[in-house]
DSSP file (Angstrom, degrees, kcal/mol; ACC not computed):
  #  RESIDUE AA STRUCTURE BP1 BP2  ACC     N-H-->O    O-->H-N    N-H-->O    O-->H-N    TCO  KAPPA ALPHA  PHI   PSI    X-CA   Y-CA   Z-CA
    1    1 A X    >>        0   0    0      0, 0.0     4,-2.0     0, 0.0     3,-1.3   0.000 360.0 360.0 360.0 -43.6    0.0    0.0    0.0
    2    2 A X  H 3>  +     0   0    0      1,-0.3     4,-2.4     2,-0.2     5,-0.1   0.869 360.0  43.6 -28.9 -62.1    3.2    2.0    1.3
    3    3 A X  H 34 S+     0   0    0      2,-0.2     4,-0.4     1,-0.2    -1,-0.3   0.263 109.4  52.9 -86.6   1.2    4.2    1.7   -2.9
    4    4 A X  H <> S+     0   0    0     -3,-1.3     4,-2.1     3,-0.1     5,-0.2   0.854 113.3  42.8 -83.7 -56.3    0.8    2.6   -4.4
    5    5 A X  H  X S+     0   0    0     -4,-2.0     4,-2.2     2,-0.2     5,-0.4   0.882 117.2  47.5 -30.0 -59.5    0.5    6.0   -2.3
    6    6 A X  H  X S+     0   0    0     -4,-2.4     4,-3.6     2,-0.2     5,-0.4   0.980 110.7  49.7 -39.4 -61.3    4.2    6.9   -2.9
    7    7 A X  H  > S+     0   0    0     -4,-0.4     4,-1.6     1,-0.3    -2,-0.2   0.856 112.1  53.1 -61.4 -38.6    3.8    6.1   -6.6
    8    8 A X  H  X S+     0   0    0     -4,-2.1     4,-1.4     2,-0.2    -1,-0.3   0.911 106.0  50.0 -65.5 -50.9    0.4    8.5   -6.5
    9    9 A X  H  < S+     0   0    0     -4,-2.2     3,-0.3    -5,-0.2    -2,-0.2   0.921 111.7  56.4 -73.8 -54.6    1.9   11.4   -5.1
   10   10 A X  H  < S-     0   0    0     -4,-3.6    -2,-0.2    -5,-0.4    -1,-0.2   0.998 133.6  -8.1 -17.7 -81.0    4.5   11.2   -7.5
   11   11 A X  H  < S-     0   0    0     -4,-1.6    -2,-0.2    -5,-0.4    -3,-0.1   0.069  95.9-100.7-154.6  54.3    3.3   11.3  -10.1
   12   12 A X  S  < S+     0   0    0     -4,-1.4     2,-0.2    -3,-0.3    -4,-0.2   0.806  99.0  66.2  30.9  69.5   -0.8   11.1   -9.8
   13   13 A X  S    S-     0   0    0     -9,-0.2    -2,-0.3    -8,-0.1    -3,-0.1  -0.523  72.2-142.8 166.5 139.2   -1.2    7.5  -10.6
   14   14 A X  S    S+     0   0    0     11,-0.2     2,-0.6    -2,-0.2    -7,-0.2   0.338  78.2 101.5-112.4  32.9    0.0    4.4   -8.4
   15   15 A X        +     0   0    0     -8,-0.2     2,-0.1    -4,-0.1    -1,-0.1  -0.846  57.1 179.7 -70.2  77.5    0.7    2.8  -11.1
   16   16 A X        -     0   0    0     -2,-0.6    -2,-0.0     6,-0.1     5,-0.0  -0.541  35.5-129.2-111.1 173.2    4.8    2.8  -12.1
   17   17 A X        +     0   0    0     -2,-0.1    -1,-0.1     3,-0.0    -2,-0.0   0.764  65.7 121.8 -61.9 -44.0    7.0    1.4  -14.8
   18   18 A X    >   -     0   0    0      1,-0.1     3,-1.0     2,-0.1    -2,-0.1   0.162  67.3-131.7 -56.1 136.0    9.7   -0.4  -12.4
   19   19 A X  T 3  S+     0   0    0      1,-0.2    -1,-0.1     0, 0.0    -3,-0.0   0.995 109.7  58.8 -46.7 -66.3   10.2   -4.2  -12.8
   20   20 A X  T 3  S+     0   0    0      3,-0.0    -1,-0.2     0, 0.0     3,-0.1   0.602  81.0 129.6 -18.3 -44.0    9.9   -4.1   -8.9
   21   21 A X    <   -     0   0    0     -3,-1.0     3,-0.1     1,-0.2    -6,-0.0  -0.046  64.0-113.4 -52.7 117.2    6.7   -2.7   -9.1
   22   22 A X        -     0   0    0    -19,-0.1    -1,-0.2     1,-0.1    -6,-0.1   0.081  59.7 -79.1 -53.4 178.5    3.4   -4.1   -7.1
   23   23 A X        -     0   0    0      1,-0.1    -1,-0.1    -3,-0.1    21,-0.1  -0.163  66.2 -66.9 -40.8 137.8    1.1   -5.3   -9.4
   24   24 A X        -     0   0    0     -3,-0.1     2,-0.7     1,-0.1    21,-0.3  -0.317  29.8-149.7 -82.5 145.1   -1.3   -2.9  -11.4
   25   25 A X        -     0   0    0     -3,-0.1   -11,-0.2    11,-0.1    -1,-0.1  -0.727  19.4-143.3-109.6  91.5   -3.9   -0.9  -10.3
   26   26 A X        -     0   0    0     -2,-0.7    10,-0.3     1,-0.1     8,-0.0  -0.026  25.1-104.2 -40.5 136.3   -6.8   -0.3  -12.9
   27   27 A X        -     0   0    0      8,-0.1     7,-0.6     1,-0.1     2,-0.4   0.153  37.0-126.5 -35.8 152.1   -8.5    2.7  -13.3
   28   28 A X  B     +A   33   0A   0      5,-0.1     2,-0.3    -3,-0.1     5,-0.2  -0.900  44.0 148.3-101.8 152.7  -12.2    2.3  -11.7
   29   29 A X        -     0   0    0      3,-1.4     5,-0.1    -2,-0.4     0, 0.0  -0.819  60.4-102.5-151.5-179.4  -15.3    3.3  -14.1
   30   30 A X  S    S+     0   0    0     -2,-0.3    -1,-0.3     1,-0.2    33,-0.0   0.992 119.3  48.9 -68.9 -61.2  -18.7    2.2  -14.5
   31   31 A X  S    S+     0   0    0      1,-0.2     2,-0.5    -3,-0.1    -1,-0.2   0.838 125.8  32.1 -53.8 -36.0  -18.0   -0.2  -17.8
   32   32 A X  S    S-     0   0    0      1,-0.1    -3,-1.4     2,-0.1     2,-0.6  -0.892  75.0-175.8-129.3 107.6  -15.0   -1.8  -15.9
   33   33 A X  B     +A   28   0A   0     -2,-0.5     2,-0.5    -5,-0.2    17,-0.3  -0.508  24.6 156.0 -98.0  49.2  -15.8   -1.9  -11.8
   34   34 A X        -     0   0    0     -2,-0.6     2,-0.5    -7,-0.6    13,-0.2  -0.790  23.2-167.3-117.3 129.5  -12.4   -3.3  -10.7
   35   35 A X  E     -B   46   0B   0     11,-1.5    11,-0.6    -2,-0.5    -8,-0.1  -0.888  31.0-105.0 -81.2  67.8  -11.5   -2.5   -7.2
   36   36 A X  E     -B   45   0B   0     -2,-0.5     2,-0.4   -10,-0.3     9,-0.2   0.120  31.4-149.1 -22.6  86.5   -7.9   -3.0   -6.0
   37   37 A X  E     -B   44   0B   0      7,-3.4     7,-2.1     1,-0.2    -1,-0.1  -0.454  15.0-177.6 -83.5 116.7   -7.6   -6.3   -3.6
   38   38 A X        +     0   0    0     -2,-0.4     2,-0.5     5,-0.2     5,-0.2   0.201  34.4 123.3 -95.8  22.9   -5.1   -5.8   -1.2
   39   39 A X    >   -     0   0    0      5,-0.2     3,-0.6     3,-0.1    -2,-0.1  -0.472  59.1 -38.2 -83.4 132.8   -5.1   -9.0    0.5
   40   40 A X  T 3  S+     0   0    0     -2,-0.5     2,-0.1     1,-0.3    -1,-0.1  -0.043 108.9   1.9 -39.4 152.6   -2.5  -11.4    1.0
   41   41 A X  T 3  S+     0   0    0     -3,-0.1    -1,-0.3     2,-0.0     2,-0.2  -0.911 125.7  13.7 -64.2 -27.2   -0.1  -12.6   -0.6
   42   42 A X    <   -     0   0    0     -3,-0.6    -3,-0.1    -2,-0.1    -5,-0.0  -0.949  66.8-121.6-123.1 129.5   -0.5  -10.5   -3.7
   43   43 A X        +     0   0    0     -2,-0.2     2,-0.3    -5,-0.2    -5,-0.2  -0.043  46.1 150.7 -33.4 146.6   -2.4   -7.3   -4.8
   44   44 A X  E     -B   37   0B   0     -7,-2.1    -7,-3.4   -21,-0.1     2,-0.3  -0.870  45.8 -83.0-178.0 145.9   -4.7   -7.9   -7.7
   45   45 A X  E     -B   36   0B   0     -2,-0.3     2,-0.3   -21,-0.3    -9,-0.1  -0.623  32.6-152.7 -89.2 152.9   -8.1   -6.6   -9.1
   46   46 A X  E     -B   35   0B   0    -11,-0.6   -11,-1.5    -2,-0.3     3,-0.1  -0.917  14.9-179.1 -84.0 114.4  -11.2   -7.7   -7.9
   47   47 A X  S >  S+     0   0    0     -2,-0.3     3,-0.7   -13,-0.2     4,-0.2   0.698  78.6  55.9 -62.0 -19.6  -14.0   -7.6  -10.0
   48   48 A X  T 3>  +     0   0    0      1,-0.2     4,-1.9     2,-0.1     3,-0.5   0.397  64.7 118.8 -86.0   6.9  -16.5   -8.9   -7.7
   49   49 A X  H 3> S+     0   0    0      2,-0.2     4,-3.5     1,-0.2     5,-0.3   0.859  70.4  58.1  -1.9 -70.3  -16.1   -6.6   -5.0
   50   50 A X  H <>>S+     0   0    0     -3,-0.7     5,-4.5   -17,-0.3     4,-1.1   0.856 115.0  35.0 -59.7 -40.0  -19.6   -5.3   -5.2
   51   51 A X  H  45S+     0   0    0     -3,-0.5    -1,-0.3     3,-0.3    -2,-0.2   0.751 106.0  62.9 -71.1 -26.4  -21.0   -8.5   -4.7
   52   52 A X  H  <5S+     0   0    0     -4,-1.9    -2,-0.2     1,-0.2    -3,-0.2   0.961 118.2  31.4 -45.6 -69.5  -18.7   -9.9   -2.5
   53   53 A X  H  <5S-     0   0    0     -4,-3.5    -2,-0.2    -5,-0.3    -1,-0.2   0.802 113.1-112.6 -75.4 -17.8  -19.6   -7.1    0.2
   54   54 A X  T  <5 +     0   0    0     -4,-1.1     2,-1.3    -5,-0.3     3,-0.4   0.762  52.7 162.9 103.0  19.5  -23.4   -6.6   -1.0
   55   55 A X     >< +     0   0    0     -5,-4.5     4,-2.1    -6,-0.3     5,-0.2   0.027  26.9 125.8 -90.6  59.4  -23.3   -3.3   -2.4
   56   56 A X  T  4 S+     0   0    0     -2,-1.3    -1,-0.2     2,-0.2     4,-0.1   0.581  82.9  48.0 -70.8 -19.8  -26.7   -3.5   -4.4
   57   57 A X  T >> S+     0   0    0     -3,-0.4     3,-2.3     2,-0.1     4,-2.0   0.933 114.7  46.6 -76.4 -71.7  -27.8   -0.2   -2.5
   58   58 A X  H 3> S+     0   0    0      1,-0.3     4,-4.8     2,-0.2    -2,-0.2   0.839 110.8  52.1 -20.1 -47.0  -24.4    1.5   -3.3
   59   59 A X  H 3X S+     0   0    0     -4,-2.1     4,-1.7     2,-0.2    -1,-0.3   0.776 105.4  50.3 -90.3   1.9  -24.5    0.5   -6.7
   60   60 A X  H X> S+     0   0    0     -3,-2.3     4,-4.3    -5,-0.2     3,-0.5   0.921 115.0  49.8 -71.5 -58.5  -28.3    2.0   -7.6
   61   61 A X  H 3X S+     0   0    0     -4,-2.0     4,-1.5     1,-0.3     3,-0.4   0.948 112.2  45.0 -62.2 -57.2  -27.1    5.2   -6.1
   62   62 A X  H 3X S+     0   0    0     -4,-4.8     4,-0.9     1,-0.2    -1,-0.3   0.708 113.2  45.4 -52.2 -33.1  -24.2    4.9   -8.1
   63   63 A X  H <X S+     0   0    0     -4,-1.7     4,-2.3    -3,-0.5     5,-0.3   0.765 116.9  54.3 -40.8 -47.8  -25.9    3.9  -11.7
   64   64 A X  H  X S+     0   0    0     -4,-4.3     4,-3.1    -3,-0.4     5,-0.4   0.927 109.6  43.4 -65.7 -25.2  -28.5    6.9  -10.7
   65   65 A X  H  X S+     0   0    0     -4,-1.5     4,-1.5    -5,-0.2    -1,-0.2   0.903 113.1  46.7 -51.9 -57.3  -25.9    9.1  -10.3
   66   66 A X  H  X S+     0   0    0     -4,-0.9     4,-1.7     2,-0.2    -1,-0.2   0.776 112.5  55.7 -66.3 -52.5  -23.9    8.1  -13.6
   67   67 A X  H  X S+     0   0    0     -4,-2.3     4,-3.1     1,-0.3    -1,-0.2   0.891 109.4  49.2 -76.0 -47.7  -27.7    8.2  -15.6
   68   68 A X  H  X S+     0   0    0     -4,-3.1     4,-1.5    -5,-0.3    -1,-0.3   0.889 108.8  54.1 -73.6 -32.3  -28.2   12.2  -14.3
   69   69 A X  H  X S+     0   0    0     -4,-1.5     4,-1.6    -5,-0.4    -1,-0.2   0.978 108.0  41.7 -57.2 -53.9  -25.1   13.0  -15.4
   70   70 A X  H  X>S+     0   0    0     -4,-1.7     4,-4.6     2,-0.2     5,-0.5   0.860 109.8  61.2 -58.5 -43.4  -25.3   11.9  -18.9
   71   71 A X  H  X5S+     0   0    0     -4,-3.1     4,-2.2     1,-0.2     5,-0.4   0.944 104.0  49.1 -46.3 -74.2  -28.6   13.2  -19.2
   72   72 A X  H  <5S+     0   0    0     -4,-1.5     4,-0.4     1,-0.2    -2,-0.2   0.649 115.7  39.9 -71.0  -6.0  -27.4   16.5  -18.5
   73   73 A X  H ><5S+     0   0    0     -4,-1.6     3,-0.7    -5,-0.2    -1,-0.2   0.913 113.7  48.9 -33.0 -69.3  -24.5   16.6  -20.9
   74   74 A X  H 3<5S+     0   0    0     -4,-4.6    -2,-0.2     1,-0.2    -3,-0.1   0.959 127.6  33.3 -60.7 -30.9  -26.1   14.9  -23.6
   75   75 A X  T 3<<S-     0   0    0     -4,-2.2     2,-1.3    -5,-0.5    -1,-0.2   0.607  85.1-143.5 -85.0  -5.8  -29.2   17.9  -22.8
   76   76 A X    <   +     0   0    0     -3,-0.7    -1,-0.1    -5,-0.4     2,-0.1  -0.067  64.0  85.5  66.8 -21.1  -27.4   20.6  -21.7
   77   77 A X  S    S-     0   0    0     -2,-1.3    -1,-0.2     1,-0.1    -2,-0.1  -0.286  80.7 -71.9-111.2-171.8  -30.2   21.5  -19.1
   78   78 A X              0   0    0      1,-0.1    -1,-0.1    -2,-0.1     0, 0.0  -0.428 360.0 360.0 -89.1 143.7  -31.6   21.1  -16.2
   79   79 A X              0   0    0     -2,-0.1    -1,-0.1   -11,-0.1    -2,-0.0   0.549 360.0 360.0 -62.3 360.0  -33.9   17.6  -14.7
């Protein structure tokens, strides 16, 4: 965790180049919901996160959120 934080304050991603380097941490979005699992022995992404913890309330709010948004881009105005 020490080397994902470092690597982010660096240089705003905790992603780096180095052979050394933990494992990578994909971007979150809606199309791709991958979480960083930091559990022993190895980082790795999770997709199943959301289900794994239950967040079927979290993830309405988040879908509604995502839907109002686009509306009001693609419409320029107000809901």
């Amino acid at each position: 965790m020490k080397q994902y934080w470092t690597q982010f304050a660096s240089v705003a991603t905790p992603n780096s180049l180095a052979t050394t380097a933990p494992p990578f941490w994909p971007p979150f979005s809606i199309g791709a919901p991958a979480v960083q699992s930091l559990a022993a022995p190895t980082p790795r992404p999770a997709l199943d996160f959301s289900a794994e913890h239950h967040c079927e309330f979290w993830q309405s709010i988040l879908l509604q959120g995502t839907t109002l948004a686009v509306l009001s881009s693609a419409g320029g105005g107000e809901l």
